[in-house]
C-alpha positions in Angstrom: -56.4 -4.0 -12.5 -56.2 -8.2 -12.0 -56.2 -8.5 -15.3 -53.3 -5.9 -15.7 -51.2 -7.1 -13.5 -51.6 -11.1 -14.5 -51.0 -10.0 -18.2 -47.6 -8.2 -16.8 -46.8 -10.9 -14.9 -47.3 -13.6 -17.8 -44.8 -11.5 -20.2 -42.0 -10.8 -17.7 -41.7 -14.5 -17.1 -42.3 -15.5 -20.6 -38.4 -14.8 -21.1 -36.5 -14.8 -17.5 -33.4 -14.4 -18.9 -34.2 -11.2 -20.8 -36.0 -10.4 -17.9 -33.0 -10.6 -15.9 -30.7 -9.3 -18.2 -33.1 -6.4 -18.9 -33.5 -5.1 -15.0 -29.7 -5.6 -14.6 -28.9 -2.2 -14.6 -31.7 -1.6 -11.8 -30.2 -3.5 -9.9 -27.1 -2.3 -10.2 -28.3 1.1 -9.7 -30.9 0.7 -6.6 -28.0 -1.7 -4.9 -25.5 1.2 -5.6 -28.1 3.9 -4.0 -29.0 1.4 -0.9 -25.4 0.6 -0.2 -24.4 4.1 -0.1 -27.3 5.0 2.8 -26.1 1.8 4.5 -22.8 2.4 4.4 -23.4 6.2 5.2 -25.1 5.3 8.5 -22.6 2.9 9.5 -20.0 5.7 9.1 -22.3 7.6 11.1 -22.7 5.4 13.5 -19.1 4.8 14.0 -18.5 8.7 14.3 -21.0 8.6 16.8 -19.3 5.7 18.6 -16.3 8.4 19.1 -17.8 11.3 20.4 -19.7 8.8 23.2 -16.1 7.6 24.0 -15.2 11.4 25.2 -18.8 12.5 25.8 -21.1 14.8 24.2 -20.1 17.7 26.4 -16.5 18.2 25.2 -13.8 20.6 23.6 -11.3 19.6 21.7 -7.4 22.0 21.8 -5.0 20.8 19.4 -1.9 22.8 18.5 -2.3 24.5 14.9 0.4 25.7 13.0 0.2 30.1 12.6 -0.7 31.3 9.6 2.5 33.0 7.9 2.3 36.7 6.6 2.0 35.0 3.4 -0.4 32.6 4.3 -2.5 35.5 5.4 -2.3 37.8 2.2 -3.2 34.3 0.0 -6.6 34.2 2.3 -6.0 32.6 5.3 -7.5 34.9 7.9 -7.9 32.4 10.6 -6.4 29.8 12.2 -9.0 27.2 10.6 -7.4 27.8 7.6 -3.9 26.1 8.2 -2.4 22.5 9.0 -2.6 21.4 12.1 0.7 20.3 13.2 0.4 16.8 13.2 0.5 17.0 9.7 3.9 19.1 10.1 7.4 17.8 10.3 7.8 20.1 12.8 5.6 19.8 15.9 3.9 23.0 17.8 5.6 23.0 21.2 3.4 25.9 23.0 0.5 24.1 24.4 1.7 23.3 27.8 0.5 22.1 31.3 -0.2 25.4 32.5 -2.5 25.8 29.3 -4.8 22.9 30.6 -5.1 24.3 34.2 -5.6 27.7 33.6 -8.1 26.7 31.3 -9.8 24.6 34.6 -10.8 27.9 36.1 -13.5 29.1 33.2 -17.1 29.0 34.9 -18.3 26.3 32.3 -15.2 24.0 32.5 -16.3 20.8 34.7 -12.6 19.5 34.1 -9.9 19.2 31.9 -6.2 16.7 30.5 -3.7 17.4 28.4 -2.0 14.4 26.4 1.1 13.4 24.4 1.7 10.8 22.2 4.8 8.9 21.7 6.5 5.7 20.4 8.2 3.7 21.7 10.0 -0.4 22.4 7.9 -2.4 24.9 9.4 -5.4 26.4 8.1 -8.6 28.6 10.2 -12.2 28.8 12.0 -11.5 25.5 8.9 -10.5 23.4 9.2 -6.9 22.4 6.7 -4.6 20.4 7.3 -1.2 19.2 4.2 0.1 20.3 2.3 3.8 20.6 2.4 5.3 24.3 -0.4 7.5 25.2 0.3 10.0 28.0 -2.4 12.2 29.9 -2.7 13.8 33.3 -4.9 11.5 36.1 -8.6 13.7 34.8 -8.3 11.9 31.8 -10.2 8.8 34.1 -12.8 11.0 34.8 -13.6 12.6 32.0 -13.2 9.7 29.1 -15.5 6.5 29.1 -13.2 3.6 28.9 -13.4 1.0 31.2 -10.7 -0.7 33.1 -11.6 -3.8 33.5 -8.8 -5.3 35.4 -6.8 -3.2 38.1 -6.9 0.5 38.8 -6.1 4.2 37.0 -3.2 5.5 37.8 -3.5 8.8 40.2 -2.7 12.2 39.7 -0.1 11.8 42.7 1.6 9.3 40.5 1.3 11.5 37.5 3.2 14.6 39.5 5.7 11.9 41.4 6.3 10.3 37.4 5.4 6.9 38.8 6.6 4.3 36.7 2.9 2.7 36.4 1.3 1.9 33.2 -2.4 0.6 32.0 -2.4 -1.7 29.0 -4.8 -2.0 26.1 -5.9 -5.4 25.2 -4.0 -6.6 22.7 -0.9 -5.6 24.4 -2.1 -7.9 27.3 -2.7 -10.5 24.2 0.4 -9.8 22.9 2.7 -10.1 26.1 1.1 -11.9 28.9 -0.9 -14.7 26.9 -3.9 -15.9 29.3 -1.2 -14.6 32.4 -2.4 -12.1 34.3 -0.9 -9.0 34.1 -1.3 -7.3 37.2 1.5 -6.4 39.2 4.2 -7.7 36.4 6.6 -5.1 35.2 6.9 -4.4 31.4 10.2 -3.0 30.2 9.3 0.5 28.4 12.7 1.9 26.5 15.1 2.2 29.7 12.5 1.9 32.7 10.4 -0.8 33.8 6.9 -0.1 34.5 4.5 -1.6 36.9 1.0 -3.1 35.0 -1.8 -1.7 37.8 -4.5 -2.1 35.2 -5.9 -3.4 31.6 -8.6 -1.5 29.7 -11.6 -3.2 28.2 -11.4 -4.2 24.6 -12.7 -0.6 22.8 -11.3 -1.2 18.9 -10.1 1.4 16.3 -10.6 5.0 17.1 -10.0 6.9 14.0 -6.1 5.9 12.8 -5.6 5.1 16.1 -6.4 1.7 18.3 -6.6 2.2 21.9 -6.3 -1.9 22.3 -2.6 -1.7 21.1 -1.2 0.9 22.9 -0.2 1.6 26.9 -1.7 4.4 29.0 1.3 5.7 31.7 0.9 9.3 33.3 1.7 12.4 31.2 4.3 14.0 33.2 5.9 10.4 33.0 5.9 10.1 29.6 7.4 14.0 28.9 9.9 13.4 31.5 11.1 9.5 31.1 10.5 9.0 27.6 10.1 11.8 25.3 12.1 14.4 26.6 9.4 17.3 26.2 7.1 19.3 28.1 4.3 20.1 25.9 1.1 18.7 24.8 -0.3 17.1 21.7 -3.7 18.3 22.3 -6.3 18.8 25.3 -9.7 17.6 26.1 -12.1 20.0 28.4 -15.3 19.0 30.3 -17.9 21.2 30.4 -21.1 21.4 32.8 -23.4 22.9 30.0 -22.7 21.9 26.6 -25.8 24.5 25.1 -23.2 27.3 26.5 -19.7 24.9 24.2 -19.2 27.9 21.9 -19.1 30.4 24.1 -16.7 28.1 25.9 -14.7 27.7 23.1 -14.3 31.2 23.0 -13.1 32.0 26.7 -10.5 28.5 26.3 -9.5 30.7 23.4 -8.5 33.5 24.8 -7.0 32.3 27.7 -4.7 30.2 25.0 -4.1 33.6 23.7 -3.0 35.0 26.8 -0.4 32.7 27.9 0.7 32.3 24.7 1.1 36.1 23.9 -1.0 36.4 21.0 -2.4 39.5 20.4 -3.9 38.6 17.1 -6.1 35.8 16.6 -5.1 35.2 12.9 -1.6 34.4 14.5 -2.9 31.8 16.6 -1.1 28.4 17.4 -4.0 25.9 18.4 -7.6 25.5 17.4 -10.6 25.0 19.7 -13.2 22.8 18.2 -16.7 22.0 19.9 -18.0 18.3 19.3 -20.5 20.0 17.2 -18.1 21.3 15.2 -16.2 18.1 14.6 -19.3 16.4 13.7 -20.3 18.9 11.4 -17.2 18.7 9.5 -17.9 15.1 9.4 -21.1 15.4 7.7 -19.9 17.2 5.4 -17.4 15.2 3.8 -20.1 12.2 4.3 -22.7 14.3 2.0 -20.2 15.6 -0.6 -19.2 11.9 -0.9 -22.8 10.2 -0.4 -23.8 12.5 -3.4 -20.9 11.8 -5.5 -22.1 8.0 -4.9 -25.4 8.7 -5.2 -24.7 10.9 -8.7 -22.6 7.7 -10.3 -25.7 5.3 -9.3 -28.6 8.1 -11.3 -26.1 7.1 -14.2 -26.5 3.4 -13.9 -30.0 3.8 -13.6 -30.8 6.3 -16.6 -29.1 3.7 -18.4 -30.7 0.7 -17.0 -34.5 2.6 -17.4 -33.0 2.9 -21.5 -32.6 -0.7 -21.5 -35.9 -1.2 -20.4 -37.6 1.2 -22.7 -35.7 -0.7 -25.7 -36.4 -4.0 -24.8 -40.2 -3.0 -24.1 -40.1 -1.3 -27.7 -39.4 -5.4 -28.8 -41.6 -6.6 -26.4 -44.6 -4.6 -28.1 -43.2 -5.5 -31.5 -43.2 -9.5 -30.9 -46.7 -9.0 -29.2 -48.0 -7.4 -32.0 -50.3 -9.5 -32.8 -51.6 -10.3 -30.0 -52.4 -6.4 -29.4 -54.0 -6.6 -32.8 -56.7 -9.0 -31.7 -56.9 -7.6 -28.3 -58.0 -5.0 -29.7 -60.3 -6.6 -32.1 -62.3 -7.9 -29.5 -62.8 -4.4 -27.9 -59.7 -3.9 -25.7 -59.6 -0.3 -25.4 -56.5 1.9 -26.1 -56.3 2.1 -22.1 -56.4 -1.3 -22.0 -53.4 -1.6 -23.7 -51.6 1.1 -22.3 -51.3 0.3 -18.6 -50.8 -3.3 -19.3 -47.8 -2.7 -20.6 -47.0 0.4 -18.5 -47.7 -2.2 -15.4 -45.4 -4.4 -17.0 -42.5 -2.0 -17.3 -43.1 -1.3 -13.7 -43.2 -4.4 -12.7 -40.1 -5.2 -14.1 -38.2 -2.3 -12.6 -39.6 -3.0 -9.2 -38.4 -6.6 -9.6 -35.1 -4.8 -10.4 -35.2 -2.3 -7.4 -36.6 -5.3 -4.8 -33.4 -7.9 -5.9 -30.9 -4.5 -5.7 -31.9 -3.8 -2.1 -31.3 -6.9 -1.3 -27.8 -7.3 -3.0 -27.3 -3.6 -1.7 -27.6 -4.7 1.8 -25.8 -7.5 1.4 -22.8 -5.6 0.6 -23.4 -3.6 3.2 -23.0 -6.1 5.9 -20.2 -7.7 4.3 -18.4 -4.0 4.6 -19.9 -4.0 8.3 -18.5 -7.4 9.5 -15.1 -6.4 7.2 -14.9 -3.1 9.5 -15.7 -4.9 12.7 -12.9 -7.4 12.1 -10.4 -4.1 11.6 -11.9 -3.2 15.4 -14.4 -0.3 14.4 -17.2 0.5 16.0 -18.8 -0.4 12.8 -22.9 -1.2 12.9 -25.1 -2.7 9.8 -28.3 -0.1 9.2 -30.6 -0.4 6.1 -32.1 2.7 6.8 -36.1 2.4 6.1 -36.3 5.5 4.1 -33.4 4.4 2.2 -35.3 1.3 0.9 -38.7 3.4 0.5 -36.3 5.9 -1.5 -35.0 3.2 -3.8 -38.2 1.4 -3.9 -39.8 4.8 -5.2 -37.1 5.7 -7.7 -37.5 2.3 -9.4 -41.2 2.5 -9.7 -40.7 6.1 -11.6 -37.7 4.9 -13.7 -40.5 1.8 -14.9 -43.4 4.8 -15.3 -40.6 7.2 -17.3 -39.5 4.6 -19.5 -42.3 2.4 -20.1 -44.9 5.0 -20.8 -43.4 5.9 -24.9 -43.2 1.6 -25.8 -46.6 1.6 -23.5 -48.3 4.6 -25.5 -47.0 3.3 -28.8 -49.0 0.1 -28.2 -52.0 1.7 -27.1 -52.1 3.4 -30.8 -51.8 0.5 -32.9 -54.2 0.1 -35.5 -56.0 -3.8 -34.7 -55.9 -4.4 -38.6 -52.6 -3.3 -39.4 -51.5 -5.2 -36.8 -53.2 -8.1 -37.9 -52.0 -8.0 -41.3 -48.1 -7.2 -39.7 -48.6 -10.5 -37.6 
């Protein structure tokens, strides 16, 4: 087997450019495959980053539009089925207040806030920001895990009085104070100034929205003052047991259905998704693309395994002589075989080693790129990722490199004498 391998190892770096040139499509391939599990768990890991910012034990209610009489004959039998009405010109105006309390009372419920979401001109010493405004009742402090690291939440006597009191994401403080502390300053928000009582820590991107650019003031505030509404975007709900969230998800349900007189549940006008649920859906979409990726990189490598049949094919034919007398002095057919075979592996291993290493060098960059856009973005090589593209490069060198491999095995020592 020494002998193998040093023979393999004297005709790949006989020619490094060939050699190079040859195991380009490996590493096109393997870096393709090992940038795709990399990226793949950084998404993950990003998706996971946002359900710890809720907590595990969570329900989501978001208004949904109902599905039409026509949307129902066309197959949409459930809610599920239809935009939500974010994605609507038209916004869903049943979930209310009343929704989120009622829904305090189910056994399993721990606690509960309803939010809204509005835009709006923010002003401080002549610098003004049209900035996001995120409204929700005073539970929201005990149920989501951001930290204020300056000042105080605002109380749910200040969210039924509409205190005029607002917490600021980071940036904003960035943005309007400078290194001034902000605390106690008023900000001017549309027609009403607001007191600053606190500042949350920097958190970063949270799907298409960025907590670090937008204000936090009390919901009822916000409905009232600013927007002129009284209904909810969506609602988050605590529960004690999360092992017991669907059947949760089923009792938040019908209480929606209750109060919103909805007698059938095709007709409905939110949707109630567990964090299970929400992650599933996740996964999926990471699969379907991870095997699309993952499909496009098989093609680089079939075609990068042909390239190293072909040039192994004029490897055996400029070594032809050198078979022949191997052969003459009692190399067996064996012989011949796996030293070639070796050095068909060798080279696509070469190819698969340099490819995980460009892979996860792409990888990072994307990390870092993400992390500069403020998500919770982390770099993973995951080990079986590398073991995976380790393996498929050592059978891509065994499936190509066996038919120039066997082909030199059979050569006749006297023929190829005389072709030499």
């Amino acid at each position: 087997m020494r002998s193998y391998l040093l023979q393999a190892i004297r005709g790949i770096t006989h020619n490094k450019s060939r050699t190079f040139l040859t195991a380009l499509g490996i590493i096109i391939g393997i870096g393709t495959v090992v940038l795709v599990f990399s990226v793949g768990e950084g998404f993950k890991s990003y998706i996971n980053a946002q359900v710890d910012a809720f907590g595990s034990n969570t329900i989501f209610i978001e208004t949904s539009v109902p599905a039409s009489t026509k949307d129902l004959a066309n197959g949409a039998s459930d809610s599920g089925n239809v935009n939500s009405s974010a994605m609507n010109a038209v916004p869903v105006m049943t979930l209310k207040n009343r929704d989120v309390k009622d829904v305090r009372n189910i056994p399993n419920v721990k606690n509960s806030y309803g939010a809204s979401i509005g835009q709006e001109v923010v002003s401080y010493k002549g610098i003004s920001k049209n900035i996001f405004i995120f409204g929700a009742d005073a539970s929201r402090f005990d149920i989501d895990k951001g930290i204020i690291v300056l000042g105080r939440p605002y109380s749910e006597e200040e969210d039924k009085s509409l205190a005029q009191v607002t917490i600021l994401g980071a940036d904003i403080v960035s943005d309007l104070f400078g290194d001034t502390d902000p605390l106690g300053k008023y900000i001017r928000v549309g027609n009403y100034n607001f007191e600053v009582i606190g500042v949350y820590e920097r958190k970063g991107s949270s799907g298409l929205s960025n907590d670090d650019k937008q204000i936090f003031i009390p919901v009822s505030t916000l409905q009232k003052k600013i927007l002129g509404i009284d209904y909810l975007f969506y609602a988050v709900v605590e529960l004690y047991d999360n092992s017991k969230a669907k059947i949760s998800a089923l009792d938040v349900s019908e209480v929606l259905r209750r109060n919103h007189n909805i007698t059938d549940s095709s007709r409905d006008d939110f949707k109630v998704n567990t964090q299970e649920e929400s992650l599933s859906v996740f996964n999926t979409i990471l699969q379907a693309i991870t095997f699309l990726l993952i499909a496009i990189a098989f093609i680089s490598l079939v075609v990068g395994g042909v390239g190293v049949m072909n040039i192994m094919y004029v490897v055996v034919t400029e070594r032809i002589g050198e078979i022949g007398l191997k052969k003459a002095l009692g190399a067996r057919n064996k012989d011949i075989l796996f030293e070639f075979l070796i050095e068909a592996v060798l080279l696509t291993l070469l190819g698969g080693i340099i490819g995980i290493l460009g892979g996860a060098l792409f990888a990072y960059i994307i990390s870092k790129v993400a992390e500069s856009f403020g998500f919770a973005w982390k770099f993973i090589v995951p080990v079986y990722g590398v073991v995976i593209s380790l393996s498929i490069s050592m059978i891509i060198g065994i499936i190509f490199g066996v038919f120039p491999a066997r082909n030199a095995s059979k050569l006749d020592p006297i023929e190829a004498l005389n072709k030499e």
